[in-house]
N, C-alpha and C positions, 0 to 999 in steps of 0.2 A: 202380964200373962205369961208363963210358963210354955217351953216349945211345946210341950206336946200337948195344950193346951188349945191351941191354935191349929187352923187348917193349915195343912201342909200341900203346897199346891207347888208344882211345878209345871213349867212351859216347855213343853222340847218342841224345836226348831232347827232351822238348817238348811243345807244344800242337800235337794233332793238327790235319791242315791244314797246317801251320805249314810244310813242306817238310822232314819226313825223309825220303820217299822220293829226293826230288833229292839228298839229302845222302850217302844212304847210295851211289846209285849214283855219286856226286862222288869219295867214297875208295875205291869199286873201282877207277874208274879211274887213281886216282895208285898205284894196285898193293896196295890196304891187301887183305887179307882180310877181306870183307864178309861180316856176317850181320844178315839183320831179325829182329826180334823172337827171339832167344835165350832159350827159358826162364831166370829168373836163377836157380831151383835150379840148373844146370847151368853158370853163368859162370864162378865158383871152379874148379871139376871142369876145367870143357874153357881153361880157363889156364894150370891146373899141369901140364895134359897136354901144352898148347905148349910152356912154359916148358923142361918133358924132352925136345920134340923138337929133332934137329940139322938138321930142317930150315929156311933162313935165308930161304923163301918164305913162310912164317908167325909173320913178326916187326915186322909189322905189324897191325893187328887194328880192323876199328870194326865196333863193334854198336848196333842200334838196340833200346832197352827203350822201352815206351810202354803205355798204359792195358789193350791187352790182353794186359799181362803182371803183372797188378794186383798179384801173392803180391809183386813186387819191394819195391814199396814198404814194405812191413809189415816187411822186414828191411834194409831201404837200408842207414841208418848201421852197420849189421855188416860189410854187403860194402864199405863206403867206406872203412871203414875200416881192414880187409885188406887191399885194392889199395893205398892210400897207404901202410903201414908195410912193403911187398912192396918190398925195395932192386932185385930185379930186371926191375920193370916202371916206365915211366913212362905215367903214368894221366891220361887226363884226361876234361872233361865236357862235352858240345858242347852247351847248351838253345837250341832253335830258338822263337820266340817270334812273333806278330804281334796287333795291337789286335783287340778284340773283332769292330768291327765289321768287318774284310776274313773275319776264321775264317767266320765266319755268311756271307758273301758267297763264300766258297769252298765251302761247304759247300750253299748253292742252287744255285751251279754246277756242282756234278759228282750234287747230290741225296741226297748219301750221308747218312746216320742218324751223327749224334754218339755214339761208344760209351759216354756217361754220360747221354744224352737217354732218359730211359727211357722218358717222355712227351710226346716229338716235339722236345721245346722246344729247337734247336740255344744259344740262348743260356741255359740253366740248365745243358746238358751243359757249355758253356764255362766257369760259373761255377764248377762242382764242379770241373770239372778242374784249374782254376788253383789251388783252394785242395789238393788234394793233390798237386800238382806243387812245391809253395815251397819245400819243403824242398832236392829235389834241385835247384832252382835256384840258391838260395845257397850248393851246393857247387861250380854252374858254375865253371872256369877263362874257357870264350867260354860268351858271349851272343851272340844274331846274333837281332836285330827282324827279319822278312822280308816286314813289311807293303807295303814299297815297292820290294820285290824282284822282279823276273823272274827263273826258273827258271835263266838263264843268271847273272844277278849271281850268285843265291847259291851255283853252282858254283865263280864265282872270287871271291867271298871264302872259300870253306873250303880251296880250293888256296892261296891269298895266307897260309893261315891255319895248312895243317896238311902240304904239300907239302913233303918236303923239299930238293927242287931249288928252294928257293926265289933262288935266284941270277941265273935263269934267267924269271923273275914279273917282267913290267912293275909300276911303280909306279904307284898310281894316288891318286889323292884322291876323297871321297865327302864330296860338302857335303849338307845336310840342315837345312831348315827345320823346324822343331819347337812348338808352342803348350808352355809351362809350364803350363796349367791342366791340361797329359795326361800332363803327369812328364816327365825327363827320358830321351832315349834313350839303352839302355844299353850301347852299343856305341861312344858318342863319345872321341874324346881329346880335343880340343878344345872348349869352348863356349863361346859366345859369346851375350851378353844384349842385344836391340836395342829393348827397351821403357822406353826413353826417347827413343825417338825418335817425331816426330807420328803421333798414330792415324787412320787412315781411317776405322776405326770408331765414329766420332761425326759422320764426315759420311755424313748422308742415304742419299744415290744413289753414294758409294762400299761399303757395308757389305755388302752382300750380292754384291759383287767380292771377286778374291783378287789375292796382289801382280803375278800375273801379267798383270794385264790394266792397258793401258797407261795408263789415268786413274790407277787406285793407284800404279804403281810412280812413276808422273811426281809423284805428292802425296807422295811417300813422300821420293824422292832430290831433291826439290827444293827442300827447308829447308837452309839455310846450313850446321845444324848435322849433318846428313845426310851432306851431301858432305864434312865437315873429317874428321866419326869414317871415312868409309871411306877416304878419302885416308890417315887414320892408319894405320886395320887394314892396308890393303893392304902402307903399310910394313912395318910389325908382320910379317906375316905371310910374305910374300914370301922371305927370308931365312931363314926356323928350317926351309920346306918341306924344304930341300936336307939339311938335317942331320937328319933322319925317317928318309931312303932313306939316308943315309950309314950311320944305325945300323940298317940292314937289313929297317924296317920296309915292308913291301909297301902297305897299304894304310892311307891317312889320314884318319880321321871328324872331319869338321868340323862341329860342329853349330850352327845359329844359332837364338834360341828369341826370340820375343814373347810377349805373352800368350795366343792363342789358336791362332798356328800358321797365320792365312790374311793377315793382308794386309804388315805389316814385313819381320818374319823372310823371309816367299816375295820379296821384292820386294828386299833385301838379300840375300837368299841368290842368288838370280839374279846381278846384278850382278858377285858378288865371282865365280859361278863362272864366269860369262865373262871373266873378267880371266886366271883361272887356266887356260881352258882355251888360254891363250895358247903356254904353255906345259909343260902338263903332261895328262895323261891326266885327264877331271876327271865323274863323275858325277853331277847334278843330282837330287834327290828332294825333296817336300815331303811329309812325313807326315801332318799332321794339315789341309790344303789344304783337304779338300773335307768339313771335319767342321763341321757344323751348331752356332755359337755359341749357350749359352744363353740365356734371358733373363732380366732381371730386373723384377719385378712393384714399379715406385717407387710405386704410389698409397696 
């Protein structure tokens, strides 16, 4: 059977916060048949009901399941495993995700109560909920981090992502500074290691700067061996961009990581996406920028 042949159903999910409301309202407007929160006793039921209908306005389909639809989880792998052995649907799993500390920073901003916070604490409701969410995680097809997202990015990466006019989707690139000490992000295709390159982090009155501010970036890109690797990469890189978009990919995660995510990686990531925004569509984010290094107790 032919994709488009088949129900196109997707599942978005996630850490609440994390932007399924944007998400869900992002594939009504590419025309999908939207529903929040779906009982999941009734997702099997109201599938096989479409699957019988000849109507070809409900052959697209995304639902949002999330914590206050708790009974889902208790029978996941049953219903996952239905949907994937179903030849006449293509299934997939959207988990929307963002670092601890922006969810808690979302969540003082609108004031809302964490549906796991039973006793206020918005970070223990985040705790519990990441540990009963891993599962349906690592059945994700996308991941999408939306800690360094506005409401508008994450519109057009789920269009870049699940639109089928994709034809029709400017190509865009998305560079992304990253610390490894916070893992890697898990939406990159590309990554790129810059921790061999000099630290500002040992000097003084640089460390408590990030690569954006022009003392670091000038200590950063001004070692010999600085300027040869980015003269490198840029080669490197400049040429395979063109054959991403040739093979139809919409959007390009470039990730650059040091060890802590504020002074290399942000001061390299800069750099390389000004070069690129020469000529291509090119989005700048630092994730882990403004996170607080820890320390260590030598005495």
């Amino acid at each position: 059977m032919d994709t488009e042949e088949k129900l196109q159903l997707t599942i978005i999910t996630g850490m609440s916060g994390a932007g399924k409301t944007v998400a869900i309202q992002s594939f009504e407007d590419m025309g999908y048949f939207a529903i929040d929160n779906l009982p999941p006793q009734l997702l099997e039921k109201f599938i096989d009901l479409i699957a019988e209908s000849k109507n070809n306005d409900l052959k697209k389909i995304a639902v949002v399941i999330d914590l206050r639809s708790r009974s889902f989880f208790e029978k996941l792998q049953e219903i996952l495993n239905h949907l994937t052995d179903n030849p006449s649907i293509d299934f997939r799993i959207l988990f929307l995700d963002a670092e601890d500390s922006e969810l808690v920073a979302r969540y003082k901003e609108t004031r809302r109560s964490h549906p796991l916070a039973s006793d206020g604490l918005v970070v223990d409701g985040i705790k519990k909920e990441r540990e009963l969410l891993q599962m349906i995680k690592s059945h994700a097809q996308t991941l999408v981090n939306t800690s360094e997202m506005s409401p508008r990015q994450l519109r057009e990466r789920i269009q870049a992502e699940f639109s089928s006019d994709k034809m029709h989707l400017p190509f865009r690139i998305e560079i992304m500074s990253f610390g490894f000490k916070y893992g890697l992000p898990i939406d990159a295709d590309m990554v790129m290691d810059v921790r061999f390159l000099p630290n500002p982090h040992y000097i003084p009155q640089l460390r408590p700067l990030n690569g954006q501010d022009k003392s670091v970036y000038d200590y950063v890109m001004g070692f010999p061996q600085s300027e040869k690797f980015y003269q490198d990469y840029i080669k490197m890189l400049l040429p395979i961009i063109p054959l991403y978009k040739q093979e139809g990919k919409s959007v390009l995660m470039i990730a650059i990581g040091c060890t802590g995510g504020q002074h290399r990686s942000v001061a390299f990531t800069e750099r390389v996406g000004a070069k690129l925004k020469e000529d291509w569509h090119v989005n700048i984010s630092h994730r882990d920028k403004n996170k607080r290094k820890e320390t260590v107790n030598r005495s």
